[in-house]
C-alpha distance (Angstrom), angle and dihedral (degrees) to the residues before:
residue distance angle dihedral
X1 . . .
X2 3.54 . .
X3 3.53 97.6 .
X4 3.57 93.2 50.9
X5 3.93 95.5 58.3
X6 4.18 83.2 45.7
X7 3.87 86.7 51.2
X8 3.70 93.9 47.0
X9 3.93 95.1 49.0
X10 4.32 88.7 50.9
X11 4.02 83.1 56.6
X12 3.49 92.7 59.5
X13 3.98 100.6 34.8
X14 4.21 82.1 48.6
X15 3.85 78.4 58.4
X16 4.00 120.6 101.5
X17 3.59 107.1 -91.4
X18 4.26 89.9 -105.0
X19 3.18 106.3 17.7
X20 3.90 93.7 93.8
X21 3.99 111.1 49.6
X22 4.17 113.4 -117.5
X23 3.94 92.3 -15.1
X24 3.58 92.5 164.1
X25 3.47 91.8 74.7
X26 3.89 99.8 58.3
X27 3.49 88.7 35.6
X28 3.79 97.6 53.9
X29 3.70 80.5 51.8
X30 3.26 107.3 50.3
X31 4.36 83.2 54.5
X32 3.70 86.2 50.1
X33 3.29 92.6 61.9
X34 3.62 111.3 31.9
X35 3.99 80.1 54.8
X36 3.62 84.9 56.4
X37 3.45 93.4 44.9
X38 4.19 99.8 45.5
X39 4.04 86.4 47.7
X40 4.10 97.7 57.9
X41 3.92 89.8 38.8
X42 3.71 78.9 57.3
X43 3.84 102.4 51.1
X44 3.75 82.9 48.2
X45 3.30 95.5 60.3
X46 3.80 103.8 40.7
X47 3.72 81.9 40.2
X48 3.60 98.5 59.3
X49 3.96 92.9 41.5
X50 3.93 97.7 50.3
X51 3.83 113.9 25.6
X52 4.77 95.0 21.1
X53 3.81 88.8 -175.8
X54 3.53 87.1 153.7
X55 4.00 86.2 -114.5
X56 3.85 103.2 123.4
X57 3.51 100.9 -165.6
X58 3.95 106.3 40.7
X59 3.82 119.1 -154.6
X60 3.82 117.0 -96.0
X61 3.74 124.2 -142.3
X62 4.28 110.0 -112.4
X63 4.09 109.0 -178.5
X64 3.87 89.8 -28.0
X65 3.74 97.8 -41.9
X66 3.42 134.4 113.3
X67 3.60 117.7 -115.8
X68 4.05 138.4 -173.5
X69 4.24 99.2 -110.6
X70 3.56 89.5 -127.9
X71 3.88 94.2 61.2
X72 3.79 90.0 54.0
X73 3.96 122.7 96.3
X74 3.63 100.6 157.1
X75 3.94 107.3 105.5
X76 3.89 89.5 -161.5
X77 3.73 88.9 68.0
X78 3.78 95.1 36.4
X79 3.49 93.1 47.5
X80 4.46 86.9 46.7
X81 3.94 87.6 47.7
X82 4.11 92.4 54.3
X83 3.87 91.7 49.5
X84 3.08 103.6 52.9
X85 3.86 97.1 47.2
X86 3.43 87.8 55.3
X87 4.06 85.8 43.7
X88 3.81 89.0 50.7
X89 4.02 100.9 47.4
X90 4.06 87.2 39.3
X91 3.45 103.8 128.7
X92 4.38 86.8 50.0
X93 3.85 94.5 43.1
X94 4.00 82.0 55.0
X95 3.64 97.9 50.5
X96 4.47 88.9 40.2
X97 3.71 96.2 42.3
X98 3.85 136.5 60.4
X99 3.63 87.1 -167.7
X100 4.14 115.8 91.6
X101 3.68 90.0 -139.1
X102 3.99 94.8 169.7
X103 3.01 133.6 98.9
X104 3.93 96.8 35.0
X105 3.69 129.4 -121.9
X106 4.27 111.2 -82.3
X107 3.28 84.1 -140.9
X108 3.46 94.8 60.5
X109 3.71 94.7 40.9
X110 3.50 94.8 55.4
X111 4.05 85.3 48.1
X112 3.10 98.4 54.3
X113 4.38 93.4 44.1
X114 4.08 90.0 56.9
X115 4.17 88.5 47.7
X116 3.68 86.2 49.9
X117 3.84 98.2 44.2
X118 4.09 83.6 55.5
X119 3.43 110.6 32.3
X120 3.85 106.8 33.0
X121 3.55 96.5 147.8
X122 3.83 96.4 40.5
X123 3.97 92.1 -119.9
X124 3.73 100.7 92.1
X125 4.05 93.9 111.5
X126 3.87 89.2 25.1
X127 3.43 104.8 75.1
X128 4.27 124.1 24.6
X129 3.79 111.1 -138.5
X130 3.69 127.2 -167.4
X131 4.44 70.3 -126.0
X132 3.46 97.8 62.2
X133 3.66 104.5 67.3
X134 4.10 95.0 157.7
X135 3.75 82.9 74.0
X136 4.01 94.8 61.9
X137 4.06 116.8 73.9
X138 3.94 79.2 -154.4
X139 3.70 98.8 93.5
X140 4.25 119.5 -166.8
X141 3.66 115.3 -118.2
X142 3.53 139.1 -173.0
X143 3.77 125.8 -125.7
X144 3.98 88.5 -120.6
X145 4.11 90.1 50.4
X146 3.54 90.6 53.0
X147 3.59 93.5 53.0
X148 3.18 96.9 43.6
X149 3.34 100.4 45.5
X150 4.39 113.1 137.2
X151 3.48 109.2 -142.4
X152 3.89 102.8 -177.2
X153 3.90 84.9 57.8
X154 3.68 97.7 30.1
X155 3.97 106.0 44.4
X156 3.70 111.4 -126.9
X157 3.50 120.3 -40.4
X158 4.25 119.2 -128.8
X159 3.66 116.9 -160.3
X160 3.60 160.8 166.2
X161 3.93 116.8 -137.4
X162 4.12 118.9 -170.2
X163 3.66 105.0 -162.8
X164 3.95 128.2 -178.0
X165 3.80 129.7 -132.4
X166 3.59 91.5 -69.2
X167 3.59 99.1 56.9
X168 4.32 90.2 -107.4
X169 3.74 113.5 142.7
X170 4.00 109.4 -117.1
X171 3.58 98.7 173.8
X172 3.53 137.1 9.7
X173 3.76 134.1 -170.8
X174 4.23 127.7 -155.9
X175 3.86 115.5 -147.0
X176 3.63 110.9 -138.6
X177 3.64 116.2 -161.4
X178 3.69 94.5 178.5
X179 4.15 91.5 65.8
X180 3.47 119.0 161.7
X181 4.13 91.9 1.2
X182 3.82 98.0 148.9
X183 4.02 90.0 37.8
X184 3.91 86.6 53.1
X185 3.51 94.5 50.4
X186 4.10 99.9 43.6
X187 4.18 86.7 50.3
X188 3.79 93.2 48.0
X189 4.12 97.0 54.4
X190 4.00 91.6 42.2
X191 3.47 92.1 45.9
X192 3.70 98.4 46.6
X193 3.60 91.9 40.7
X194 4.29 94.8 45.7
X195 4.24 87.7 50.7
X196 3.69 80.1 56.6
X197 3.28 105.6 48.8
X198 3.85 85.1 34.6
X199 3.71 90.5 60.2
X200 3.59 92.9 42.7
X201 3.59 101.7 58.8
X202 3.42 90.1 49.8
X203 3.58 101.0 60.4
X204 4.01 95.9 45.4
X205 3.82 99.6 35.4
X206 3.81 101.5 34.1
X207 3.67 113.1 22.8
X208 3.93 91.0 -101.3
X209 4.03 86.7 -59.6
């Protein structure tokens, strides 16, 4: 299932950058959860290999609690709980695996921080709030910003003025084509990385199961 939402976000990146409206969105979505996704089938995995309680899901540590995996949305704590079963069963995963799967990737660890630091909850590109204004290419401007606005430094600007019956701006909007860029990027190294590691664990823990 993973794989598919990964599969379904390279359609729409393959895409021409405007020929699908606001795709960043449902990409950045579709990364958020197939990251999501490749992390628990990874806990599984290393679950059943190391601890075989006969629990499927194991429970995930939220803010010092214990919690039922499939409650859990936060990456940052998914991402803690399949490090340190692989930290704790060490010495094993050494003597099962070719693969030096310890320490993890920086890359990856610095991914996965920034997805945590905006999507805690795991409902940052769920649900649009008049809050979450990084999710709208529509961007608030003032009347002063507009006219101020430095196009050799800049690039062009693209926007939508509201004026009243005397021609004075009352609100003013910014398109940004380059919505969600950092998000985009963030989802698109943990996700490639997880489906790796995903993959991975698979074939040296589980016979590719």
């Amino acid at each position: 299932m993973a794989g598919a939402f990964k599969a379904s976000a390279e359609v729409l990146l393959a895409a021409e950058k405007d020929s699908v409206s606001h795709r960043e969105l449902p990409t950045c979505f579709l990364l958020r959860h197939a990251t999501e996704l490749f992390l628990k089938s990874a806990i599984v995995v290393a679950h059943r290999a190391f601890v075989g309680t006969g629990a499927d899901y194991p429970a995930v540590l939220v803010g010092g609690k214990s919690r039922p995996m499939t409650n859990v949305h936060g990456v940052g704590a998914l991402y803690a709980a399949l490090v340190g079963i692989l930290t704790e069963h060490e010495t094993e995963l050494k003597k099962r695996a070719r693969t030096a799967w310890l320490p993890m990737p920086d890359e990856l660890d610095k991914a996965i921080g920034e997805i945590e630091a905006m999507d805690e909850r795991g409902v940052f590109f769920r649900y649009p709030t008049e809050r979450n204004e990084a999710k709208s290419v529509n961007k608030p401007m003032t009347a002063e910003e507009l006219a101020g606005w430095d196009g050799d430094q800049r690039g062009p600007l693209k926007a939508l003025v509201m004026v009243n019956n005397d021609d004075e701006i009352v609100q003013a909007y910014r398109y940004d084509p380059n919505l969600l860029t950092a998000e985009l990027a963030a989802l698109q190294v943990a996700c490639d990385w997880l489906n790796s590691i995903h993959v991975g664990l698979r074939m040296e823990l589980a016979g590719g199961r």
